[in-house]
N, CA, C and O of each residue as an XYZ file, in Angstrom:
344
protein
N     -10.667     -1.099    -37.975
C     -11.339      0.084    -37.477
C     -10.681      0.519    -36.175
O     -10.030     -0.409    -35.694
N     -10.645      1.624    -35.459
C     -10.328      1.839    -34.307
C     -11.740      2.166    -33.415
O     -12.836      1.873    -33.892
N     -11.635      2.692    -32.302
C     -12.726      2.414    -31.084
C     -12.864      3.926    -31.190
O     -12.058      4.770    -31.581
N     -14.027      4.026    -30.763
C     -14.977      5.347    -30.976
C     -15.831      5.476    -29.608
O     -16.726      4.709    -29.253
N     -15.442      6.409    -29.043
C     -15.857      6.958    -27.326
C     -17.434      6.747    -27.377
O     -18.075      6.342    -26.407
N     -17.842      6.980    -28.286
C     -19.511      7.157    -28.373
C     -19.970      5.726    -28.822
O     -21.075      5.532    -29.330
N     -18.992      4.678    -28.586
C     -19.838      3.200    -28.794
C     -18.794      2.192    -27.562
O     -18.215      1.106    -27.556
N     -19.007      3.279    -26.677
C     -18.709      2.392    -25.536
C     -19.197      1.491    -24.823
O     -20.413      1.510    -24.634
N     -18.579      0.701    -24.370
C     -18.891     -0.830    -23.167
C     -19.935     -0.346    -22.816
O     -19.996      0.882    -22.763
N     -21.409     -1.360    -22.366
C     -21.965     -1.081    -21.280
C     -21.671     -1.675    -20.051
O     -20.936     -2.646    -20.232
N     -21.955     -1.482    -18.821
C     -21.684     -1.954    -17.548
C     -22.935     -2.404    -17.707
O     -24.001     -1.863    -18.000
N     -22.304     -4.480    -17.234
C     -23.870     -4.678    -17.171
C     -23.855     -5.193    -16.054
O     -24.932     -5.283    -15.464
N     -22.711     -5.660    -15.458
C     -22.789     -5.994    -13.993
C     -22.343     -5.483    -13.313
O     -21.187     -5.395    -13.725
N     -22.441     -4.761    -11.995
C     -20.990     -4.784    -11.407
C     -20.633     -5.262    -10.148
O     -21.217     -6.072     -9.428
N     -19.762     -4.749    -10.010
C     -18.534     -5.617     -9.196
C     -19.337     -6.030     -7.679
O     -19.926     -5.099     -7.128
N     -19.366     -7.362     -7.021
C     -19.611     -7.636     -5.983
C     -18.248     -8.199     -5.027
O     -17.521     -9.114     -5.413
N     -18.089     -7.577     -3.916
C     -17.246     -8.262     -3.146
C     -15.728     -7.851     -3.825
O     -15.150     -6.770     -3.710
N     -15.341     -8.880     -4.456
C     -14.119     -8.908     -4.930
C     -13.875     -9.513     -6.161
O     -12.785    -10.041     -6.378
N     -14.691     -9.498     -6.920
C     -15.202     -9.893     -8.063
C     -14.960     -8.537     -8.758
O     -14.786     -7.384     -8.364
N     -15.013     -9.085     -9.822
C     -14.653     -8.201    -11.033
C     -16.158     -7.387    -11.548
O     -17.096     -8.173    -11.409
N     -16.540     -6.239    -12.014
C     -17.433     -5.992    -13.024
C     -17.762     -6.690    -14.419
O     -16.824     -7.177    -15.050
N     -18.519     -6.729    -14.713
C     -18.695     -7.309    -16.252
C     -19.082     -6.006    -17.491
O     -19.835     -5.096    -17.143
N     -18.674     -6.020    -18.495
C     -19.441     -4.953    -19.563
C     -19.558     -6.121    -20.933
O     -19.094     -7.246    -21.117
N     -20.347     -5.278    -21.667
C     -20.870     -5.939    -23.033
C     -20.506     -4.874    -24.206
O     -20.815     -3.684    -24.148
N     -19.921     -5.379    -25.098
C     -19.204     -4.326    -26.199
C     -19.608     -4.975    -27.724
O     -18.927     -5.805    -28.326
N     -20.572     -4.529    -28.075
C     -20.317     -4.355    -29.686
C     -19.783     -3.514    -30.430
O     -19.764     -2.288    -30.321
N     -19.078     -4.566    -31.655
C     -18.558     -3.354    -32.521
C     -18.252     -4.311    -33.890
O     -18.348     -5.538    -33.920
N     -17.904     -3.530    -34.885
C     -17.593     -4.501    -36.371
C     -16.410     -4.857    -35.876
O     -16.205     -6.008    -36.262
N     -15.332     -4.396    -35.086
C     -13.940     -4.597    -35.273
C     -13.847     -5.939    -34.083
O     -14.453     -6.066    -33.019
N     -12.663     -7.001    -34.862
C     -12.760     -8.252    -34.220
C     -11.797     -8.602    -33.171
O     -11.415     -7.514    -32.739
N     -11.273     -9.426    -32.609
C     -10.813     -9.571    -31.598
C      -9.593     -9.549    -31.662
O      -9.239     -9.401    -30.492
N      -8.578     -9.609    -32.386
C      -7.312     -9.112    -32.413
C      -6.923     -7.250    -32.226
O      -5.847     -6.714    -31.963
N      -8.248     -6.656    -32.481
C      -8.005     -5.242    -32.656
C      -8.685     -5.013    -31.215
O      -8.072     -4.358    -30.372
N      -9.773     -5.478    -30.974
C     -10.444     -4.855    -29.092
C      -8.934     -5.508    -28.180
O      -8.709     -4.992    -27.086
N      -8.088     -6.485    -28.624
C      -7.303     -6.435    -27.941
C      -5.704     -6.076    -27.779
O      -4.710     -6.562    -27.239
N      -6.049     -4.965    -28.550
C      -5.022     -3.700    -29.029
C      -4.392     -2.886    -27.700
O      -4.933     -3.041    -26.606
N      -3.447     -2.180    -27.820
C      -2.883     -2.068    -26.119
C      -3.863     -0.860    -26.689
O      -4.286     -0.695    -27.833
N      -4.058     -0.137    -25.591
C      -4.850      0.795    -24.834
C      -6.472      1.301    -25.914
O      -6.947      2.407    -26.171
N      -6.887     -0.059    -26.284
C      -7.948     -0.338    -27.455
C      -9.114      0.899    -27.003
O      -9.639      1.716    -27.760
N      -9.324      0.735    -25.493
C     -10.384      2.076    -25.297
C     -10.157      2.499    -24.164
O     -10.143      2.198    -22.971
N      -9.931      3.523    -25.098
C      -9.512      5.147    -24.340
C     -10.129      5.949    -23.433
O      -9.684      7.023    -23.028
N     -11.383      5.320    -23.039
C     -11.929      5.933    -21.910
C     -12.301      4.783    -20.669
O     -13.238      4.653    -19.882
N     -11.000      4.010    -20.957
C     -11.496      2.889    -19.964
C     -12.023      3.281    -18.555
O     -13.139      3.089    -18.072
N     -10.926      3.882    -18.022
C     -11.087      4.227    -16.408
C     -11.675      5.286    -16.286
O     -11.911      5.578    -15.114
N     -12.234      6.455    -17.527
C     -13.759      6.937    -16.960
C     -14.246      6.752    -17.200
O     -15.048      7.675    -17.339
N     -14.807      5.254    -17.741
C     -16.100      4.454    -17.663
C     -16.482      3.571    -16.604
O     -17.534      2.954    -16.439
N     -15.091      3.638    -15.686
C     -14.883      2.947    -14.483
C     -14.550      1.424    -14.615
O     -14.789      0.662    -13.678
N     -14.032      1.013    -15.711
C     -12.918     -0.493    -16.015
C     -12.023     -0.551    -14.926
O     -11.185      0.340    -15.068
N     -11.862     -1.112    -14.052
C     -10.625     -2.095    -13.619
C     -10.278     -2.988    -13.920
O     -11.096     -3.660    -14.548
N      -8.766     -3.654    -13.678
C      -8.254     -4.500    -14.291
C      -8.890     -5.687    -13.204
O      -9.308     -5.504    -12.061
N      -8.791     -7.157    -14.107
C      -9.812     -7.648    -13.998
C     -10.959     -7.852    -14.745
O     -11.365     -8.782    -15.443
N     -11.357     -6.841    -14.455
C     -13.288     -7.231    -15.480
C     -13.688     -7.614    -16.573
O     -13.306     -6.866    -17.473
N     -14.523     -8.771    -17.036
C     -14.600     -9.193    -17.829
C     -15.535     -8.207    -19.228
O     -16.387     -7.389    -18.883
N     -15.318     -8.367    -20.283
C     -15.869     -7.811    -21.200
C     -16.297     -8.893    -22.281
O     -15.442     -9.632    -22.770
N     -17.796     -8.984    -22.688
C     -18.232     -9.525    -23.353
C     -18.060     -8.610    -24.810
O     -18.351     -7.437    -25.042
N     -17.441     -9.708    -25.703
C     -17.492     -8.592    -27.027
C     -18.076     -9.780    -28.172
O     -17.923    -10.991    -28.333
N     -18.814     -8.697    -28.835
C     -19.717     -9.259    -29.706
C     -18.990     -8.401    -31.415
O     -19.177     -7.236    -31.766
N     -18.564     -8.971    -31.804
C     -18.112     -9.111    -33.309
C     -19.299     -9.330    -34.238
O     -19.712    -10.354    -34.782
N     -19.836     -7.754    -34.266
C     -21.260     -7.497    -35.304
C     -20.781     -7.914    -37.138
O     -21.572     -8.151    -38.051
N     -19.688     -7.895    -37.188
C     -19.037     -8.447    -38.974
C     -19.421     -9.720    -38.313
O     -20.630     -9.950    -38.300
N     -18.881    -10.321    -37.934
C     -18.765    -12.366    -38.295
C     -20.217    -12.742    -37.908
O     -20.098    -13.822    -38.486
N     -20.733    -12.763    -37.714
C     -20.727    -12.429    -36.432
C     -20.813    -13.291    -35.165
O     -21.713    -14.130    -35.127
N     -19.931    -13.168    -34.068
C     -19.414    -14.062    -33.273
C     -19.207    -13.349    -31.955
O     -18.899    -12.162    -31.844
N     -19.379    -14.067    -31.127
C     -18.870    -13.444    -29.054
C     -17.717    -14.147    -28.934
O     -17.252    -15.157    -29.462
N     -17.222    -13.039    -27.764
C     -15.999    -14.058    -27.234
C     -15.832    -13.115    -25.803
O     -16.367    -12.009    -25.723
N     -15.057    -13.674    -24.744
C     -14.786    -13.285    -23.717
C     -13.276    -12.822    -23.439
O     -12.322    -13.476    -23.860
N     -13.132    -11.612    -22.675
C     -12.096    -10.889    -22.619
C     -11.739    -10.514    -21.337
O     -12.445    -10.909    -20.409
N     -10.600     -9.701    -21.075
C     -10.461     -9.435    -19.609
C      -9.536     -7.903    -19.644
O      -8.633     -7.791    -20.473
N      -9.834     -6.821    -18.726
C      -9.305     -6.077    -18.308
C      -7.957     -6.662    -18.215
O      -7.837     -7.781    -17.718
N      -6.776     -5.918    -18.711
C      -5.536     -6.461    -18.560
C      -4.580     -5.168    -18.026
O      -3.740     -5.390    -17.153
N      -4.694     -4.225    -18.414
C      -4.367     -2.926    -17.724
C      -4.958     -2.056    -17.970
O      -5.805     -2.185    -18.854
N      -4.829     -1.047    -17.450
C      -5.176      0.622    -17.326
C      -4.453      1.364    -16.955
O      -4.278      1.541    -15.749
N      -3.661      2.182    -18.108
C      -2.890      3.165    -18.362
C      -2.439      4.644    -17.486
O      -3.249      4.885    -16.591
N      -1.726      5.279    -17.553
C      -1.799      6.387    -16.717
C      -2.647      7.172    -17.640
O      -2.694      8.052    -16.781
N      -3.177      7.537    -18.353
C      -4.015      8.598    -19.503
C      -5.156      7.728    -19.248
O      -6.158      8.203    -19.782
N      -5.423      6.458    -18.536
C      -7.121      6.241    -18.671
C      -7.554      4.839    -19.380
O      -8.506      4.086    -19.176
N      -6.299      4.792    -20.434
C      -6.936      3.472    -21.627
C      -7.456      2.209    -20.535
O      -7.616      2.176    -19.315
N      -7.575      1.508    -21.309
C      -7.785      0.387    -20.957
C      -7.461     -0.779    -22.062
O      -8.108     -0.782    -23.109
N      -6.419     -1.803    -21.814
C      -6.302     -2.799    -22.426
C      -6.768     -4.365    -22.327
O      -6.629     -4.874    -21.215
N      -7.163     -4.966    -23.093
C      -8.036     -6.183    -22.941
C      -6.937     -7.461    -23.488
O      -6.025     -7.486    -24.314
N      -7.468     -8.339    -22.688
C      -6.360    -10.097    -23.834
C      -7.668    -11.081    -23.507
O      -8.730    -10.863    -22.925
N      -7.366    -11.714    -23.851
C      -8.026    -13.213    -24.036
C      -7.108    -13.948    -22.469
O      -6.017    -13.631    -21.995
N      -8.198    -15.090    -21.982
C      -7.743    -15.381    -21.461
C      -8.578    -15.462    -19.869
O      -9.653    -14.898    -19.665
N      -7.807    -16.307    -18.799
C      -8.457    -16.467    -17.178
C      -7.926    -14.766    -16.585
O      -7.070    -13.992    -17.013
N      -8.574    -14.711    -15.810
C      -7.944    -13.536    -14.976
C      -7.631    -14.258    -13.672
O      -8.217    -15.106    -12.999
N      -6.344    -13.514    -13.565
C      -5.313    -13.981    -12.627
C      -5.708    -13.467    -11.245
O      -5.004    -13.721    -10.267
């Protein structure tokens, strides 16, 4: 599947200090595809920085897993990987 503007991240934390924000993302599509280069397209006007963690919930398996802001594009995307943030 690809990512659809109207089933975007929520912000469920955000950012203290120097800490990252957190969001929570459901969707059917699984974790090789949310971590697609520029997977959602309205990253940075949803206000994603790189850094922030994203909880994604895999409504097919159904299964969570944890993700991380990995860049943000000049057009806005936002890309996610697996993994510590650096």
């Amino acid at each position: 599947m690809a990512y659809v503007a109207s089933n975007s991240p929520t912000l469920i934390a955000e950012q203290v200090g120097g800490a990252g924000s957190v969001w929570l993302y459901r969707s059917a599509d699984d974790d090789a595809t949310v971590n697609g280069t520029d997977y959602f397209t309205n990253g940075e006007a949803l206000g994603m920085k790189v850094g922030d963690i994203v909880l994604v919930i895999d409504t097919t398996t159904p299964k969570g897993s944890f993700h991380f802001v990995s860049a943000i594009d000049a057009d806005g995307n936002a890309t996610t990987g697996f993994g510590a943030v650096a």
